[in-house]
ZADO-1210 file (C-alpha; in nm, 4 decimals, padded with zeros to 6 digits):
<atoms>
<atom x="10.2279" y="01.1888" z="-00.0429" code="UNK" pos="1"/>
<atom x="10.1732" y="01.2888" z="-00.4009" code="UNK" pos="2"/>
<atom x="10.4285" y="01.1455" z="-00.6952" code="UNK" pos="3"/>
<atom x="10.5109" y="01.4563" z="-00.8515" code="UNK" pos="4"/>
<atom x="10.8030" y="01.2162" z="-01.0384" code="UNK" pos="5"/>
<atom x="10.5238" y="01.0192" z="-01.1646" code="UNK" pos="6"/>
<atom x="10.2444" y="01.0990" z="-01.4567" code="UNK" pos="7"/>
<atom x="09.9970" y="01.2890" z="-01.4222" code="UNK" pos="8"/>
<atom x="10.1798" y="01.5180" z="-01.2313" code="UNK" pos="9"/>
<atom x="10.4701" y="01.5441" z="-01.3550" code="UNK" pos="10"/>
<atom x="10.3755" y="01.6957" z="-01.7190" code="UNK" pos="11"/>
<atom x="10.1991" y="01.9644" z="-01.5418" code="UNK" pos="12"/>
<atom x="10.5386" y="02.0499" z="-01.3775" code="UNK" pos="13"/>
<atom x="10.8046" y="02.3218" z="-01.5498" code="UNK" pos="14"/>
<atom x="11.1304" y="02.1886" z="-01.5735" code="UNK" pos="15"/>
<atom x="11.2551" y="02.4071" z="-01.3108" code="UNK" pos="16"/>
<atom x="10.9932" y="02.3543" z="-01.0676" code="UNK" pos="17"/>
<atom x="11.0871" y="01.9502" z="-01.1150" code="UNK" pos="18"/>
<atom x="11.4354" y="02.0523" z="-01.0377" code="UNK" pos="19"/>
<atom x="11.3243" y="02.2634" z="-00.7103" code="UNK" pos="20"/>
<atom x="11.1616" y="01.9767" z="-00.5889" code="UNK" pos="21"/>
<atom x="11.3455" y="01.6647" z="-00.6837" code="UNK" pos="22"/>
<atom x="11.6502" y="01.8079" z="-00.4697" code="UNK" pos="23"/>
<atom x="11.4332" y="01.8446" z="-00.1575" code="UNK" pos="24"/>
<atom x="11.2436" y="01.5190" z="-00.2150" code="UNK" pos="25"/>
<atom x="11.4751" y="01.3251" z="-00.3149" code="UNK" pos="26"/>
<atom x="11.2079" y="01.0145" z="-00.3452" code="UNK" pos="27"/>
<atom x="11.0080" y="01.1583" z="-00.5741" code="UNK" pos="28"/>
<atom x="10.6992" y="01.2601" z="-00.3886" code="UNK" pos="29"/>
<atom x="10.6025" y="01.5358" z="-00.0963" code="UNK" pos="30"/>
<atom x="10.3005" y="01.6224" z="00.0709" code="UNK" pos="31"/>
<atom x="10.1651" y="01.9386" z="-00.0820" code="UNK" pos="32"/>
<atom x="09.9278" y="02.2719" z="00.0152" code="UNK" pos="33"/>
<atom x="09.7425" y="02.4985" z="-00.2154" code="UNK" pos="34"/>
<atom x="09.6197" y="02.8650" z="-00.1632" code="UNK" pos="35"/>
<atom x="09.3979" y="03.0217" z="-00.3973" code="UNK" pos="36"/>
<atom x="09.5110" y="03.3031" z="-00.6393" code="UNK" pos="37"/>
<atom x="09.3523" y="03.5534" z="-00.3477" code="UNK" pos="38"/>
<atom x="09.7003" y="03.5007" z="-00.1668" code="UNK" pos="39"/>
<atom x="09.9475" y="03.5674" z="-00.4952" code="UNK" pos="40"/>
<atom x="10.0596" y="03.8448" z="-00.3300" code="UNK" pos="41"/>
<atom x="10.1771" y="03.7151" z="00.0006" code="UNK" pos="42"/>
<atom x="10.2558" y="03.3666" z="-00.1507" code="UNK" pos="43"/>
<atom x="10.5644" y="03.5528" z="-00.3448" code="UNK" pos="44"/>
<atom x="10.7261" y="03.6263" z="-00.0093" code="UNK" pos="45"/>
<atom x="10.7005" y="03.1977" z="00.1117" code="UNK" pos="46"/>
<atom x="11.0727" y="03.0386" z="00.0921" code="UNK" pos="47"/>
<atom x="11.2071" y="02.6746" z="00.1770" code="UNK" pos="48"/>
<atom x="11.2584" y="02.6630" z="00.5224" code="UNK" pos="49"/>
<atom x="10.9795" y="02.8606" z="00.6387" code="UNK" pos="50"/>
<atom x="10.7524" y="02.7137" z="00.9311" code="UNK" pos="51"/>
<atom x="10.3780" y="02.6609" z="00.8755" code="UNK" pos="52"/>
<atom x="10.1739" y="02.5991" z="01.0943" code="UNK" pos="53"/>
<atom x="09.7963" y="02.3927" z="01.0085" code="UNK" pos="54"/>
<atom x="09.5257" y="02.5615" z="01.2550" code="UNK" pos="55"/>
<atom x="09.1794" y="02.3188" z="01.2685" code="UNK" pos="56"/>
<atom x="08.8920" y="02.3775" z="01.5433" code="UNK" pos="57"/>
<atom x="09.0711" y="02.5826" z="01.7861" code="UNK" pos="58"/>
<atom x="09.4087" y="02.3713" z="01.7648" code="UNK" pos="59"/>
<atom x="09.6902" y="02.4445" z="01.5944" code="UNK" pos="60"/>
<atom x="09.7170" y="02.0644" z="01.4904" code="UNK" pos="61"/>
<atom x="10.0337" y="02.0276" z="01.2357" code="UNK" pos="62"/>
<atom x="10.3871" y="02.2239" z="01.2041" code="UNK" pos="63"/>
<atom x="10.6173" y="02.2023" z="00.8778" code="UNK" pos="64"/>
<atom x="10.8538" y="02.3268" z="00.7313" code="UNK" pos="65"/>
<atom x="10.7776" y="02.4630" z="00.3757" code="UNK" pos="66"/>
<atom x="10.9882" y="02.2791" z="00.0608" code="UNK" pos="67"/>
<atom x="10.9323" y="02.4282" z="-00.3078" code="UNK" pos="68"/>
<atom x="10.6865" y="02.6997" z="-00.3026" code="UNK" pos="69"/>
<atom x="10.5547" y="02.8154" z="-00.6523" code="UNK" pos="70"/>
<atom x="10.2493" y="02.9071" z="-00.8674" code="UNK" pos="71"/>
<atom x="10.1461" y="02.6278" z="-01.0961" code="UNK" pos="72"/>
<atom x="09.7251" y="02.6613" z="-01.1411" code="UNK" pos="73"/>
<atom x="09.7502" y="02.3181" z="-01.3999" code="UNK" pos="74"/>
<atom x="09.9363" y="02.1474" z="-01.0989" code="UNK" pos="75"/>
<atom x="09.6894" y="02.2771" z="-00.8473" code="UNK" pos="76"/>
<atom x="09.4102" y="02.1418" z="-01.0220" code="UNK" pos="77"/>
<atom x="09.5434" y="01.8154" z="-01.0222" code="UNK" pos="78"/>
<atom x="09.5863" y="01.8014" z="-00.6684" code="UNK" pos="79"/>
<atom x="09.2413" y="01.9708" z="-00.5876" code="UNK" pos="80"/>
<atom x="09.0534" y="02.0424" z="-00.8361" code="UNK" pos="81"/>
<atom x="08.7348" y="01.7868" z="-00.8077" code="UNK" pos="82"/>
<atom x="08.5238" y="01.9461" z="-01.1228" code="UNK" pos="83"/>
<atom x="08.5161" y="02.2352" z="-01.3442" code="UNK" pos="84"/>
<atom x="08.3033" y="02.4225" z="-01.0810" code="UNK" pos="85"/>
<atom x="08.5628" y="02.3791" z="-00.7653" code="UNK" pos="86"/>
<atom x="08.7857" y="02.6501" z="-00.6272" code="UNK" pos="87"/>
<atom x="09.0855" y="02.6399" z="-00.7745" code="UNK" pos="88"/>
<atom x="09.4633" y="02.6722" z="-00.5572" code="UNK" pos="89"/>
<atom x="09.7464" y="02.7980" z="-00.8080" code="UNK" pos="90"/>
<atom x="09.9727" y="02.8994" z="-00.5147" code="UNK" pos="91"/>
<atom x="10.1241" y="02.5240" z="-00.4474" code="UNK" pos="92"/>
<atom x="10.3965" y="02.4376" z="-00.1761" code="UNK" pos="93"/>
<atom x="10.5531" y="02.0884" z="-00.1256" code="UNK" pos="94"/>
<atom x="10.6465" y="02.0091" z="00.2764" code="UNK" pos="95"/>
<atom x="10.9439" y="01.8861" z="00.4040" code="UNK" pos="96"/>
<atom x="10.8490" y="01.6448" z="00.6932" code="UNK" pos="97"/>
<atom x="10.5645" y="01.7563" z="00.9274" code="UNK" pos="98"/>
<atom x="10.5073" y="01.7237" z="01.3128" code="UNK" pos="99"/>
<atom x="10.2117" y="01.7006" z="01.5257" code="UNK" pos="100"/>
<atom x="10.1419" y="01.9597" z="01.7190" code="UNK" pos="101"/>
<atom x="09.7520" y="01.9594" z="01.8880" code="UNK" pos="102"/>
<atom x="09.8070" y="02.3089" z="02.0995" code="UNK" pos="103"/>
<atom x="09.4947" y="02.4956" z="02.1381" code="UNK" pos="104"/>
<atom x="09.5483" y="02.8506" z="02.0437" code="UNK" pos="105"/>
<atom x="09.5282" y="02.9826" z="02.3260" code="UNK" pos="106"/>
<atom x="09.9159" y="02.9352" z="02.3781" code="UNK" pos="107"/>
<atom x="09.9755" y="03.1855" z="02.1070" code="UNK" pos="108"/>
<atom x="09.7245" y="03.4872" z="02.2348" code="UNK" pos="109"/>
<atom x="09.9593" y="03.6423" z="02.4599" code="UNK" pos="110"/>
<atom x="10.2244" y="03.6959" z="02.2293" code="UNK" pos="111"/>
<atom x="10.2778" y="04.0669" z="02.1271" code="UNK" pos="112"/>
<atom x="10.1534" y="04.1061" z="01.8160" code="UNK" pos="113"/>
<atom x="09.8717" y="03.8643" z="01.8427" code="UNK" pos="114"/>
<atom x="09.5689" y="03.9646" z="01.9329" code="UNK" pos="115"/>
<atom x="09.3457" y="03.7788" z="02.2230" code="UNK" pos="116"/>
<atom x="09.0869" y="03.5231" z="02.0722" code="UNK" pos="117"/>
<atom x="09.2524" y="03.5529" z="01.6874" code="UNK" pos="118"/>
<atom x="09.0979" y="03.2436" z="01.5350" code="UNK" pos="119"/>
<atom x="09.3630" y="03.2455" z="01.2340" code="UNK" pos="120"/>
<atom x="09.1509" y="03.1838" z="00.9719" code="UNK" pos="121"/>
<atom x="09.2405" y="03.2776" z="00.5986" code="UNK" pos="122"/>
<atom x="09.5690" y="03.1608" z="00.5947" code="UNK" pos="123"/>
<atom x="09.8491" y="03.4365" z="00.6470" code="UNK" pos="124"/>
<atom x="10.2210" y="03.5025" z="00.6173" code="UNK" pos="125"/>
<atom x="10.4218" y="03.6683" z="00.8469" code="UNK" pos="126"/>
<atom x="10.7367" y="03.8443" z="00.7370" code="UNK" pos="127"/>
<atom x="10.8271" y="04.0166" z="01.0927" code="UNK" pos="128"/>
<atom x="11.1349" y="03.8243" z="01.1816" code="UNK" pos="129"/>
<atom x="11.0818" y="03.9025" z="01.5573" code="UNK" pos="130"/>
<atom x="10.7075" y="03.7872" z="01.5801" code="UNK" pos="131"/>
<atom x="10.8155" y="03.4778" z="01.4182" code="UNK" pos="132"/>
<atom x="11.0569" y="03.4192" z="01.6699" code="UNK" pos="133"/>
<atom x="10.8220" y="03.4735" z="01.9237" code="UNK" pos="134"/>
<atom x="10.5376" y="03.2775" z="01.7843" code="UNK" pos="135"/>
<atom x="10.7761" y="02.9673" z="01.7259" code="UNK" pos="136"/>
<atom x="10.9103" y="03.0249" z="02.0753" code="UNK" pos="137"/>
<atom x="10.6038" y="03.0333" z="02.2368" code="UNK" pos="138"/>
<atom x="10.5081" y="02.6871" z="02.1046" code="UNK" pos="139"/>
<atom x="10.8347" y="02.4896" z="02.1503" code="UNK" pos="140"/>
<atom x="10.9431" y="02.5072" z="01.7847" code="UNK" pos="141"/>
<atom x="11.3058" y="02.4456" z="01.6903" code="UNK" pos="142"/>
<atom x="11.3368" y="02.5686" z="01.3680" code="UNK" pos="143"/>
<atom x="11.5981" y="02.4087" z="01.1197" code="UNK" pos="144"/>
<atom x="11.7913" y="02.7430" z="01.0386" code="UNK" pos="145"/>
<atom x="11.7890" y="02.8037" z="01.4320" code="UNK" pos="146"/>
<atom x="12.0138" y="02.4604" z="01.4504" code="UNK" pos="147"/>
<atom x="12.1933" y="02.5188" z="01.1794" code="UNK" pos="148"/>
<atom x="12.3130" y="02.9170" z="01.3663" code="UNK" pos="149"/>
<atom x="12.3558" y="02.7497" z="01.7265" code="UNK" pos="150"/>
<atom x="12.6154" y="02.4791" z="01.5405" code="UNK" pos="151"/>
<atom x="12.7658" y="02.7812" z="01.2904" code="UNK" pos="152"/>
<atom x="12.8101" y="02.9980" z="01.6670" code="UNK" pos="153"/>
<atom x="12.9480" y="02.6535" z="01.8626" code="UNK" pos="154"/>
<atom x="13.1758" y="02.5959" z="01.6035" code="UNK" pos="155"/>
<atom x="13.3011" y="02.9398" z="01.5462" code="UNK" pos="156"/>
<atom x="13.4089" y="02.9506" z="01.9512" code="UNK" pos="157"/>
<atom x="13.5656" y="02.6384" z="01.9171" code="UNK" pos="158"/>
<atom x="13.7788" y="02.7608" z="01.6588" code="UNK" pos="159"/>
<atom x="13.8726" y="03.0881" z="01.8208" code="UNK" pos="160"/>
<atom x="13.9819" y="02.8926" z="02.1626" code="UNK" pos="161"/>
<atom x="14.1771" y="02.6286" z="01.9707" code="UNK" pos="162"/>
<atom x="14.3757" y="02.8829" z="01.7660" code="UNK" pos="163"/>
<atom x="14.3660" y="03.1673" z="02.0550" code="UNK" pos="164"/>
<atom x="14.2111" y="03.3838" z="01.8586" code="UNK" pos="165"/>
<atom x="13.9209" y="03.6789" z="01.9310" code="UNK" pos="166"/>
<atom x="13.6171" y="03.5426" z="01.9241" code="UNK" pos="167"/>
<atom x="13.4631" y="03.7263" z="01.6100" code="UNK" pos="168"/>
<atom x="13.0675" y="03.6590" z="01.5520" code="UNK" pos="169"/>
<atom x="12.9368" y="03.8842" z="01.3296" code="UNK" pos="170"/>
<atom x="13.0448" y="03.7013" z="01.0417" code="UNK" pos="171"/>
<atom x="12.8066" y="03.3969" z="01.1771" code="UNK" pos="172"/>
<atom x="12.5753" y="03.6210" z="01.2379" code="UNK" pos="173"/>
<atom x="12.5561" y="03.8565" z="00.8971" code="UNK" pos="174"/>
<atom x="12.5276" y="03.4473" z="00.7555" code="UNK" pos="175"/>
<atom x="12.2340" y="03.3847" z="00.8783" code="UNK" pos="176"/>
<atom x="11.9935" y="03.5543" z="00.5901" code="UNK" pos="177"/>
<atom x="12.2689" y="03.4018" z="00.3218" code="UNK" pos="178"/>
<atom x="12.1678" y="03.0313" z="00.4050" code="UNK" pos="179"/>
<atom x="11.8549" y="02.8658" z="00.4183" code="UNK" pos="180"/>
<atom x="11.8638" y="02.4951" z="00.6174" code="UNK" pos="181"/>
<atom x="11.5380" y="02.2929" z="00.4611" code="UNK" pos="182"/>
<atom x="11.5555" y="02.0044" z="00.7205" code="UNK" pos="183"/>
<atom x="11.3733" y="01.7239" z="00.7341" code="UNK" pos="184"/>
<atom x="11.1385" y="01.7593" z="01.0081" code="UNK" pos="185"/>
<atom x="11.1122" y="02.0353" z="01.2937" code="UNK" pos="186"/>
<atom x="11.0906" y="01.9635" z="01.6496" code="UNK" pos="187"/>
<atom x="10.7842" y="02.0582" z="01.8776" code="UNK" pos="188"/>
<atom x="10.8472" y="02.0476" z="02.2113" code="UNK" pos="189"/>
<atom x="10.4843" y="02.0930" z="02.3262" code="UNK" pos="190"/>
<atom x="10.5629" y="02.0175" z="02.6837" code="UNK" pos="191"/>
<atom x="10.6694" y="02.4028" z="02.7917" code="UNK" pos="192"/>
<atom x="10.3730" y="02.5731" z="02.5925" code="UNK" pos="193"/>
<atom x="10.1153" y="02.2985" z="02.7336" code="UNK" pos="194"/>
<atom x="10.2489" y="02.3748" z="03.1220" code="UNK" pos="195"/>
<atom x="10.2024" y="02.7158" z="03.0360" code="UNK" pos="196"/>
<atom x="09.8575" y="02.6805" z="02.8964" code="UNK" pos="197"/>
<atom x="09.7251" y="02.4882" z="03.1836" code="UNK" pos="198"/>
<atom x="09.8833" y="02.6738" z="03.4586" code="UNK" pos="199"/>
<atom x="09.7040" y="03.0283" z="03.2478" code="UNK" pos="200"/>
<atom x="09.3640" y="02.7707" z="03.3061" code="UNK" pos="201"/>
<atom x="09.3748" y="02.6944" z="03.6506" code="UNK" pos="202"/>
<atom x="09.4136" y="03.0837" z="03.7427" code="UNK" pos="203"/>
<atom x="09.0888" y="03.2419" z="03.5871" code="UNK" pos="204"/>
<atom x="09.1190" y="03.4703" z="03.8488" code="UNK" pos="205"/>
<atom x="09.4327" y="03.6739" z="03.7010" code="UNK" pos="206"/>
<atom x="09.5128" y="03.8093" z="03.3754" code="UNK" pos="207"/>
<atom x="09.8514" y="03.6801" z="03.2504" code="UNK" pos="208"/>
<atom x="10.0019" y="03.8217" z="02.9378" code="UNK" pos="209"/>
<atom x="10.3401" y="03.8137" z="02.8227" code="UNK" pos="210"/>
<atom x="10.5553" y="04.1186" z="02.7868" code="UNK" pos="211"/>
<atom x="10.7789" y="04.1951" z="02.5022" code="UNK" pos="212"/>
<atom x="11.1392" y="04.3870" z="02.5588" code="UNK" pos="213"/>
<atom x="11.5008" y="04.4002" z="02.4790" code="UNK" pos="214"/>
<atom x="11.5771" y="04.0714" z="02.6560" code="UNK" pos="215"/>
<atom x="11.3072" y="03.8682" z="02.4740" code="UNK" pos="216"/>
<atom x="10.9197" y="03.7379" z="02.5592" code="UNK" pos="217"/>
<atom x="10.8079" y="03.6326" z="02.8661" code="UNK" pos="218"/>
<atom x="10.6142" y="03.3412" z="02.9516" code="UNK" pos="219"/>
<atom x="10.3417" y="03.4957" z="03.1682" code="UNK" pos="220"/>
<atom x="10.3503" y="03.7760" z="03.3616" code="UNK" pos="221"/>
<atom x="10.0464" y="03.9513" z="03.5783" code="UNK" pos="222"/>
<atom x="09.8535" y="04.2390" z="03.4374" code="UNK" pos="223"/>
<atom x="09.6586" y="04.4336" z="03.6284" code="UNK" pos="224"/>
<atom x="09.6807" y="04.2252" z="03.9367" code="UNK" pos="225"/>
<atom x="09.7418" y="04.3650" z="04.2679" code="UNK" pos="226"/>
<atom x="10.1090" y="04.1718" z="04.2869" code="UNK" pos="227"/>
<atom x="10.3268" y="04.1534" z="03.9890" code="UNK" pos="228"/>
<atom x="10.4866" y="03.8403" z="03.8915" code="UNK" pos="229"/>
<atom x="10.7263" y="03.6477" z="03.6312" code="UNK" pos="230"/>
<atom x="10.6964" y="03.3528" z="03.5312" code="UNK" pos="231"/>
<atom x="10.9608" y="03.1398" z="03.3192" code="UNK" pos="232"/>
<atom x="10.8417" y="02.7801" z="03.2410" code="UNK" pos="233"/>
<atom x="11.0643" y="02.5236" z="03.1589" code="UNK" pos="234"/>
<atom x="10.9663" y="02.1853" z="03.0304" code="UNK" pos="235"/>
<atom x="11.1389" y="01.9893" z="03.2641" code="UNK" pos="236"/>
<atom x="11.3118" y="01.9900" z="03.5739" code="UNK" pos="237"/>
<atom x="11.6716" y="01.8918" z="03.5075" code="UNK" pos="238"/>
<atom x="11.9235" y="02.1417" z="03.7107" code="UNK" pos="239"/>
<atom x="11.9905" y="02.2500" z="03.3427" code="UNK" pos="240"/>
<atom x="11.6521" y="02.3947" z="03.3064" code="UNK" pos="241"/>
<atom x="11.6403" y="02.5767" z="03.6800" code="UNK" pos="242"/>
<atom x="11.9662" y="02.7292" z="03.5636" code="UNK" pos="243"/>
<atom x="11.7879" y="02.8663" z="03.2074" code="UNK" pos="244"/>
<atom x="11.4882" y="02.9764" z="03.4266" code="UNK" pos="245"/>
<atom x="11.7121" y="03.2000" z="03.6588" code="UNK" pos="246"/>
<atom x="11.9282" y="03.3464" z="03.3705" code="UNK" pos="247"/>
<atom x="11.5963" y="03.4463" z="03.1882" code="UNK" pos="248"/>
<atom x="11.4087" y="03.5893" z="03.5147" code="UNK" pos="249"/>
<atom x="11.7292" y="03.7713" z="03.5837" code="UNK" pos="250"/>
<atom x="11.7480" y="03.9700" z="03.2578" code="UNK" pos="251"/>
<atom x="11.3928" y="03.9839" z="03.1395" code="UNK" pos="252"/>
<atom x="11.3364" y="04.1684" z="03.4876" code="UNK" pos="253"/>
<atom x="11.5368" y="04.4375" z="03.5052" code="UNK" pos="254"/>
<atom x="11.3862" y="04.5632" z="03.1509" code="UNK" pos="255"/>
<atom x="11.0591" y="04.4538" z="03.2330" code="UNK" pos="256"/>
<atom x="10.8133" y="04.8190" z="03.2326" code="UNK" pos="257"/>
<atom x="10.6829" y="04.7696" z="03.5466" code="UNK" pos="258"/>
<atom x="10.8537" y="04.6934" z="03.8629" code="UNK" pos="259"/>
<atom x="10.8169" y="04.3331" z="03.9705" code="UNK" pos="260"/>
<atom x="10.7285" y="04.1875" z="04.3338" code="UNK" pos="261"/>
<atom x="10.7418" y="03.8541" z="04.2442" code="UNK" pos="262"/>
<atom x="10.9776" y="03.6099" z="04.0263" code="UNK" pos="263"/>
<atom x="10.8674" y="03.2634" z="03.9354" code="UNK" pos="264"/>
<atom x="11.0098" y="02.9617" z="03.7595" code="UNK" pos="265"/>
<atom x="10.7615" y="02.7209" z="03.6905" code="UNK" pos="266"/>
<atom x="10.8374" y="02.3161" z="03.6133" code="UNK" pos="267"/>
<atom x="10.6395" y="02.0409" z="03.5138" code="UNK" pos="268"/>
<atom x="10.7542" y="01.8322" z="03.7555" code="UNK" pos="269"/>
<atom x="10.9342" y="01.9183" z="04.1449" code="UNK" pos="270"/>
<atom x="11.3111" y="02.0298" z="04.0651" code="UNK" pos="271"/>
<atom x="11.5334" y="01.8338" z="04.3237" code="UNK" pos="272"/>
<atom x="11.5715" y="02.0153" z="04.6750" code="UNK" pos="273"/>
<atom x="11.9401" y="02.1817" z="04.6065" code="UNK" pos="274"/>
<atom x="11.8127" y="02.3070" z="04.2930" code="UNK" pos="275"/>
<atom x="11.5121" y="02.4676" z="04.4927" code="UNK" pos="276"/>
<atom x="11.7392" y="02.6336" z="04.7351" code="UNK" pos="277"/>
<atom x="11.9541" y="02.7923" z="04.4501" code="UNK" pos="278"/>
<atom x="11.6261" y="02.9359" z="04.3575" code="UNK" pos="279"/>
<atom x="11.5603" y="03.0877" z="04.6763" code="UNK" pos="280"/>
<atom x="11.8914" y="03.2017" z="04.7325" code="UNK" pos="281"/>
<atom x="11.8032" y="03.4847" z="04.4358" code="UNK" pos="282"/>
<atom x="11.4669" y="03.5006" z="04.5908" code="UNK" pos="283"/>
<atom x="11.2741" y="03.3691" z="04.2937" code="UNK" pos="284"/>
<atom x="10.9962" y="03.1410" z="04.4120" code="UNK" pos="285"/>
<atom x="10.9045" y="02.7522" z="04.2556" code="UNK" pos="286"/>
<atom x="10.5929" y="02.6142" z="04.1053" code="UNK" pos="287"/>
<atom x="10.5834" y="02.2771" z="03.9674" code="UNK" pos="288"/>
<atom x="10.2931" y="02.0740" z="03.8638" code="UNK" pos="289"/>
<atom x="10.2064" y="01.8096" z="04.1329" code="UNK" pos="290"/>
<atom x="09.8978" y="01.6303" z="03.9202" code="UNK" pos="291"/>
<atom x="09.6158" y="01.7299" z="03.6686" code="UNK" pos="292"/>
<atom x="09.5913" y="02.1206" z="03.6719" code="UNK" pos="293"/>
<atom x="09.7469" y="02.0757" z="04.0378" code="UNK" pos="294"/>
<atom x="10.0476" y="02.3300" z="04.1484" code="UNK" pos="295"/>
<atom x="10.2547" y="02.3664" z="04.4618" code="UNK" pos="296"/>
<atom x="10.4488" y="02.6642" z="04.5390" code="UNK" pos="297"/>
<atom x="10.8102" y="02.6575" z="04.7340" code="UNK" pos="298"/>
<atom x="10.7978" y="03.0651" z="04.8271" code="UNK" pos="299"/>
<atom x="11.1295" y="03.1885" z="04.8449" code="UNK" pos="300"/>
<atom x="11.2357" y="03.3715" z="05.1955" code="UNK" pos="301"/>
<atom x="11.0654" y="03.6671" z="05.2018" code="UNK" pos="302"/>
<atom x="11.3575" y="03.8352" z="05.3211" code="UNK" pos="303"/>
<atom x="11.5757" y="03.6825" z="05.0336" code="UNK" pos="304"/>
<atom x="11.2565" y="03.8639" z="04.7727" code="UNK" pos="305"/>
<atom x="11.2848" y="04.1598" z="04.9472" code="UNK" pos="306"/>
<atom x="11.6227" y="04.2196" z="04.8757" code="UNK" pos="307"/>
<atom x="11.6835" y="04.0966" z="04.5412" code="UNK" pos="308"/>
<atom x="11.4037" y="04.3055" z="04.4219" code="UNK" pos="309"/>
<atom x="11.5962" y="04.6035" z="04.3866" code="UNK" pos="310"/>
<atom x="11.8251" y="04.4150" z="04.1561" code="UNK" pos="311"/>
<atom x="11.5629" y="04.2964" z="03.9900" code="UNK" pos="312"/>
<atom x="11.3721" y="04.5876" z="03.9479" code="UNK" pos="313"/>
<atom x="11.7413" y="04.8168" z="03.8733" code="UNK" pos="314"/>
<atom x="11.7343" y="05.0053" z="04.1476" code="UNK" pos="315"/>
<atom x="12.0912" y="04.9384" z="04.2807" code="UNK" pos="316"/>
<atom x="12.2156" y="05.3013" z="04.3241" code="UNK" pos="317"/>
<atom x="11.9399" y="05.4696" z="04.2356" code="UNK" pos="318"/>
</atoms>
């Protein structure tokens, strides 16, 4: 925590930049990151609210939310610069409250758009709204302006049944690049992307990947493997999550490329025995985690897969 408020640092500070930052810190000090003057260019495009993510040794380790972001090389050098010989970071961004993260990166190689084995060294910026949201998804971020929609949406039907009124969303919705919603921390639920990750480990023998359409990403799905199957995760069991598990299997499926044998919801955890059979009535099979990099599968009735495939697949009247 560094007390930009306080001298030295804050005579190396333009008045506006104090301003920036003194209404998102409202203490008087942030934690702060530096870029050198290599990144100006994609550094220009960094806003409050942003999510960055700190990659170290294979993990990505830390997950923030970015504050003030601005170019301030005499401010920089306070903060880094060790001698007249050291590297210098002009591109300077305070953090609103960070969370721990310790995911290897493997969680984030399947995602379309990412390539298998990336390292993500020298820092980048991603501007493609979609691959954001799928990047954040795939490692249980909820990100502040994500809240900040859901309540704008809840409160918006709310409205429309109290007053009987159509429901009318696209005013929400043409808000959402009009407001930015610099909270103070972001969630990580780690729990989904680390099932994931372990149940991709304890099946060297198939190549998962995940599978981008219409209806979203996928958690894992087979490539190349003589059966294909989705998978949904959920990171826990609670009849809430076996009912978000069938909703997504149910429409990532029928825009999925290739047709589908096999649907799966995996669970950290066994879901309770009613909650099983609802998933077998739709003929979608259960995997939960019984110990360390242990699974146990509940098949659905082959008879039930066999005939909900054509539904899944779209193939009703065809």
């Amino acid at each position: 925590m560094i007390p930009f408020s306080e001298s030295p640092y804050v005579s190396a500070l333009t008045t506006s930049e104090l301003d920036r930052l003194a209404k998102l810190h409202d203490h008087g000090s942030a934690m702060f990151w530096g870029r050198t003057s290599f990144h100006d260019k994609t550094m220009s495009s960094v806003q409050t609210g942003d999510v960055v993510l700190f990659t170290w040794k294979k993990h990505i380790r830390k997950i923030g939310t970015v504050g003030a972001s601005f170019r301030n090389k005499e401010f920089g050098d306070l903060l880094w610069g060790e001698s007249d010989n050291s590297e210098s970071f002009p591109n300077v961004f305070s953090l609103l409250e960070v969370a721990d993260a310790e995911l290897p990166y493997s969680v984030l190689w399947n995602v379309p758009g990412i390539s298998h084995g990336d390292t993500f060294r020298q820092g980048r910026v991603i501007t493609d709204l979609r691959l954001t949201d799928d990047i954040l998804e795939a490692i249980g971020v909820r990100t502040p302006e994500g809240e900040v929609l859901e309540k704008k949406i809840r409160q918006a039907v709310d409205e429309s049944l109290q007053s009987n009124v159509e429901l009318r969303l696209e005013r929400v919705l043409k808000e959402r690049t009009e407001y930015q919603a610099p909270a103070r921390a972001v969630q990580v639920d780690r729990a989904e992307a680390r099932l994931v990750h372990e149940y991709d480990e304890v099946h060297p023998e198939i190549n998962f990947v995940r599978v981008s359409s219409s209806a979203g990403v996928t958690d894992l799905q087979t490539s190349g493997h003589e059966e294909a199957e989705l998978i949904e995760a959920k990171g826990d069991n609670t009849r809430r999550r076996v009912r978000e598990a069938v909703a997504q299997l149910l429409q990532y499926a029928p825009e999925n490329e290739d047709d589908l044998d096999r649907l799966t919801a995996l669970f950290p955890a066994q879901p309770s025995g009613a909650d099983i059979r609802y998933l077998h009535r739709l003929g979608i099979d259960c995997v939960y985690r019984t110990g360390p990099r242990l699974f146990e599968r509940e098949a659905a009735p082959d008879s039930h897969r066999q005939y909900m495939r054509r539904i899944w697949n779209n193939k009703i009247g065809g």
